[in-house]
Residue, then its C-alpha position, 0 to 999 in steps of 0.5 A: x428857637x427849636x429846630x430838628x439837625x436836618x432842617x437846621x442843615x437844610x436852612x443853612x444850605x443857602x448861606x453857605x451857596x452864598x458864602x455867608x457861612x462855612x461849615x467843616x467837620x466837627x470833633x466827631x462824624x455826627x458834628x459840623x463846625x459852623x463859620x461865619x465868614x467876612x462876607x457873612x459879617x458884612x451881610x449880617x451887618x448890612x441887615x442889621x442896618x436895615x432891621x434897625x431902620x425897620x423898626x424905626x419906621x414902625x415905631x413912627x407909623x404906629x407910636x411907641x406904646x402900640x410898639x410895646x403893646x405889640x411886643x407883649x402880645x407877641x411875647x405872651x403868644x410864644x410863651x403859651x405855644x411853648x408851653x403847649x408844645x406837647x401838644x402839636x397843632 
């Protein structure tokens, strides 16, 4: 995943307002220590939970060779845009 350091802060902004990360300082003025916190863990294991019972619902919905079908397909779509990447839309 690419991403410039102010949006990566900015899109952390609201786990941190839900107390699902703690950032503190780093080794150095330009650096953040980023934490997961108990609340974090438990939120990361409930979607978890979740993902898992998503995927399961489309592998019954669409069959299992589609699913893989899929996936390749996708797989194959960000290969090519990153290897485009110099090459903004």
């Amino acid at each position: 995943m690419q991403m410039d350091a102010s949006t990566l802060t900015r899109n952390m902004q609201p786990l941190v307002g839900q107390g699902w990360l703690s950032i503190g300082a780093g080794s150095d003025a330009r650096s953040r220590l980023v934490d997961v916190t108990e609340a974090g863990r438990i939120k990361q294991a409930e979607g978890q939970r979740a993902w898992k019972e998503a995927q399961e619902a489309l592998n019954d919905l669409l069959g299992l060779d589609c699913v893989v079908s899929l996936h390749q397909l996708l797989d194959a779509c960000i290969a090519r845009l990153d290897d485009d990447s110099d090459h903004p839309v």
